[in-house]
N, C-alpha and C positions, 0 to 999 in steps of 0.2 A: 578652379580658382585661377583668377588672370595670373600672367607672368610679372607685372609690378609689383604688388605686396610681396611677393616671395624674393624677387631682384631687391627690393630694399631691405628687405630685413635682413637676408643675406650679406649684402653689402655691411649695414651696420655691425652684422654678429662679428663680421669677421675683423671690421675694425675696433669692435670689444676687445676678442683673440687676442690680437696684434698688441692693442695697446696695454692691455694687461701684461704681457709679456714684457712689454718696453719698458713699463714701472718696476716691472722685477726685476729684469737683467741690465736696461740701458738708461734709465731717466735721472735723472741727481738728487733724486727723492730719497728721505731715509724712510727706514723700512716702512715704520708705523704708516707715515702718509702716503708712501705707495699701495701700503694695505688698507685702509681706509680709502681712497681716490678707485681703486681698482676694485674692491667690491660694491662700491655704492654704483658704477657706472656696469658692472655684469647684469646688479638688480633690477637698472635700469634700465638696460638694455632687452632683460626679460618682460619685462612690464610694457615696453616698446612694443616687441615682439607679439604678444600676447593683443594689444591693443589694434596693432595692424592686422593681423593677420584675423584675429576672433573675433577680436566686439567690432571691427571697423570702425573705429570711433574717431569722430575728428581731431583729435588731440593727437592720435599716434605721428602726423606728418609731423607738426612742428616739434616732438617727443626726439625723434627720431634725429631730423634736424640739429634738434640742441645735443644730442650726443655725439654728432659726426666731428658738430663746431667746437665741443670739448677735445675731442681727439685731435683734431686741426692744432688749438692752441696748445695741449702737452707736447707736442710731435715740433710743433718750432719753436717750444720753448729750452727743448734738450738741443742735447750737441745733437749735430746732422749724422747721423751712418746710418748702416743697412735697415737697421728696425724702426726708427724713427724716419725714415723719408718712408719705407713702406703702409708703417703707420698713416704720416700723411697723405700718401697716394691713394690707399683705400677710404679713407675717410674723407677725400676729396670726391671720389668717386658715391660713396654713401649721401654727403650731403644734396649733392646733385639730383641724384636719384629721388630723393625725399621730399625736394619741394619742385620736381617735376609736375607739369597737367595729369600722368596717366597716373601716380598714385591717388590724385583728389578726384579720379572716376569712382576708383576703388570704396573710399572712405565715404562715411554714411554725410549726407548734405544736410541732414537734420539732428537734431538729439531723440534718443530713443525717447517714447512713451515715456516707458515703465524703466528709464534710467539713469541714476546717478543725476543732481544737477549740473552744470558747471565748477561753480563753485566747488563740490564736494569733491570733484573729481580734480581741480587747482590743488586742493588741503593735501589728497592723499599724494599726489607727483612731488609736491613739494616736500613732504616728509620722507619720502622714496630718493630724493634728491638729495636731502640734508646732508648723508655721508660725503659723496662728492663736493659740495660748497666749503663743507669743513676742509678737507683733506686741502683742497686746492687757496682757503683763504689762511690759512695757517703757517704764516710765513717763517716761524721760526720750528715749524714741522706738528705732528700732530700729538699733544699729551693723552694724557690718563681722561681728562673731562672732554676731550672730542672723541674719542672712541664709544665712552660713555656715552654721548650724547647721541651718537653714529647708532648705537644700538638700539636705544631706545628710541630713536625715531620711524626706526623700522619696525620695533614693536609697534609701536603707536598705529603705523601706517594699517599693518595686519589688525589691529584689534578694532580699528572703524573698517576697514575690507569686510572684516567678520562679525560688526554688528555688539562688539565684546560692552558690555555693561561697565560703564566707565571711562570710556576709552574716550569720549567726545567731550565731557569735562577735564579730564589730561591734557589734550591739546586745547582748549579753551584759555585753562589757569596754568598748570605746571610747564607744560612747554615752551612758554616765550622766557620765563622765571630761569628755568634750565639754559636756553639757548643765551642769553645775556651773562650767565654766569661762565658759558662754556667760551665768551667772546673775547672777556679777559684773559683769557689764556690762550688766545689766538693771534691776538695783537693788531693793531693799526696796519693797511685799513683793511685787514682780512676779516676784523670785527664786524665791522659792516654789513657784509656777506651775510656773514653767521645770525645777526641778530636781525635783520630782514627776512630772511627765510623763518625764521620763528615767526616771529611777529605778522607774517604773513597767512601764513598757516593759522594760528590761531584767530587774526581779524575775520578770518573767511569762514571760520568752526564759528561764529559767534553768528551767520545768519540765520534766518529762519529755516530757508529751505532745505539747510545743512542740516540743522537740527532732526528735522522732518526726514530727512533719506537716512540717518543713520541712526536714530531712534524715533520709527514711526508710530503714530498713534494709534491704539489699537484698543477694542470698545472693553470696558473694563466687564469682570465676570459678575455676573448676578447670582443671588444663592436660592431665589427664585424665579418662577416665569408662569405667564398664565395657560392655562391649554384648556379646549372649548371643552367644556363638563358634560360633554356626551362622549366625551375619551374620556373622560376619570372614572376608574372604577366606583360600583356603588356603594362601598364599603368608605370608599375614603370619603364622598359625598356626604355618608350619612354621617361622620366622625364629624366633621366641617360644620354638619348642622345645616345643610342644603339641598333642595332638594333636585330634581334631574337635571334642571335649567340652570339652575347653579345658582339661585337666588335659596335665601334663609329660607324656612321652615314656619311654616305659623304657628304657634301654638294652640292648644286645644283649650 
């Protein structure tokens, strides 16, 4: 494997690291939203990982990107000391790396065959994202219905990943219903945020192609089938009232 995919991802993990640390010990975040913002952006950061490194997929540079530039903004949005300029330093250093030439040798120039379309793969980032959008538009910190919502989005995200029965009408109908609800208690204009990201997720779960990669069509079962009557035993032939060729029987 070249040294670029592995240089970025590194780069980002560690400004993961770093900035999880800075929401626990140095950011002016209360708890809830530093827990909330810091595990939506670990998840994220594996899903990054996982996308650079495995599938190569187009999507991991700008993925990757969008989490250096979250890190950037938490990092000057606190007071300046030792964890938050490190933060920013590495995450300066991450973003850099990420929309360099030698990662986009790396990454695949086409969309696989036999994978995911765009779209499907926009629904499930953005519901991987959700945690992070809340924590960060939730100006007056994070309640009871962004947590909730934080969870089940990552439910949701894993249960179209895994094909789960259901899962693509959740994000269709209940999810923009959920995130609207959870927007009111987020407050102006972090609402925004919050209800964009639903609403986003779900316009894109409404296409076709969506529907088709995560519940594919598959040829329904028969409860019978024909087979040429020189394989059917002569017993069942003669039951059937047919004779070797598989046509009726004359009567006498």
């Amino acid at each position: 494997m070249p040294a670029a995919p592995l240089t970025v991802t590194a780069l980002v993990s560690s400004a993961t690291v770093l900035g999880a640390l800075h929401l626990a010990f140095g950011s002016t975040f209360d708890a809830a939203t530093s827990l909330v913002t810091g595990a939506g952006m670990v998840l994220l950061t594996v899903v990054a990982a996982s996308g650079t490194l495995l599938a190569r997929g187009r999507w991991a540079g700008p993925t990757d990107a969008a989490i250096a530039l979250t890190w950037i903004g938490i990092a000057v949005a606190s007071p300046l000391r030792a964890l938050s300029i490190a933060v920013l330093t590495v995450a300066a250093g991450a973003l850099t790396a990420s929309l360099g030439p030698w990662l986009r040798r790396w990454l695949r120039h086409l969309p696989r065959a036999d994978g995911p379309p765009p779209a499907a793969v926009i629904v499930l980032l953005t519901l991987v994202a959700t945690p992070t959008i809340i924590g960060l538009a939730s100006t007056d910190g994070v309640g009871p219905g962004g947590i909730a919502l934080s969870v089940w989005s990552v439910a949701l995200a894993f249960g179209l990943a895994r094909l789960v029965s259901g899962s693509l009408a959740a994000v269709r109908v209940l999810h923009p219903v959920a995130s609207i609800a959870v927007a009111v208690e987020a407050g102006l204009p972090g609402a925004v945020a919050v209800v964009a990201a639903g609403v986003t997720a779900a316009a894109l779960a409404w296409r076709r192609e969506v529907g088709l990669a995560i519940a594919p069509a598959v040829p329904r079962r028969a409860d019978a089938f024909a087979i040429p009557p020189e394989l059917a035993p002569p017993e069942v032939l003669d039951a059937a009232g047919l004779d070797e060729t598989g046509r009726p029987r004359r009567q006498a």
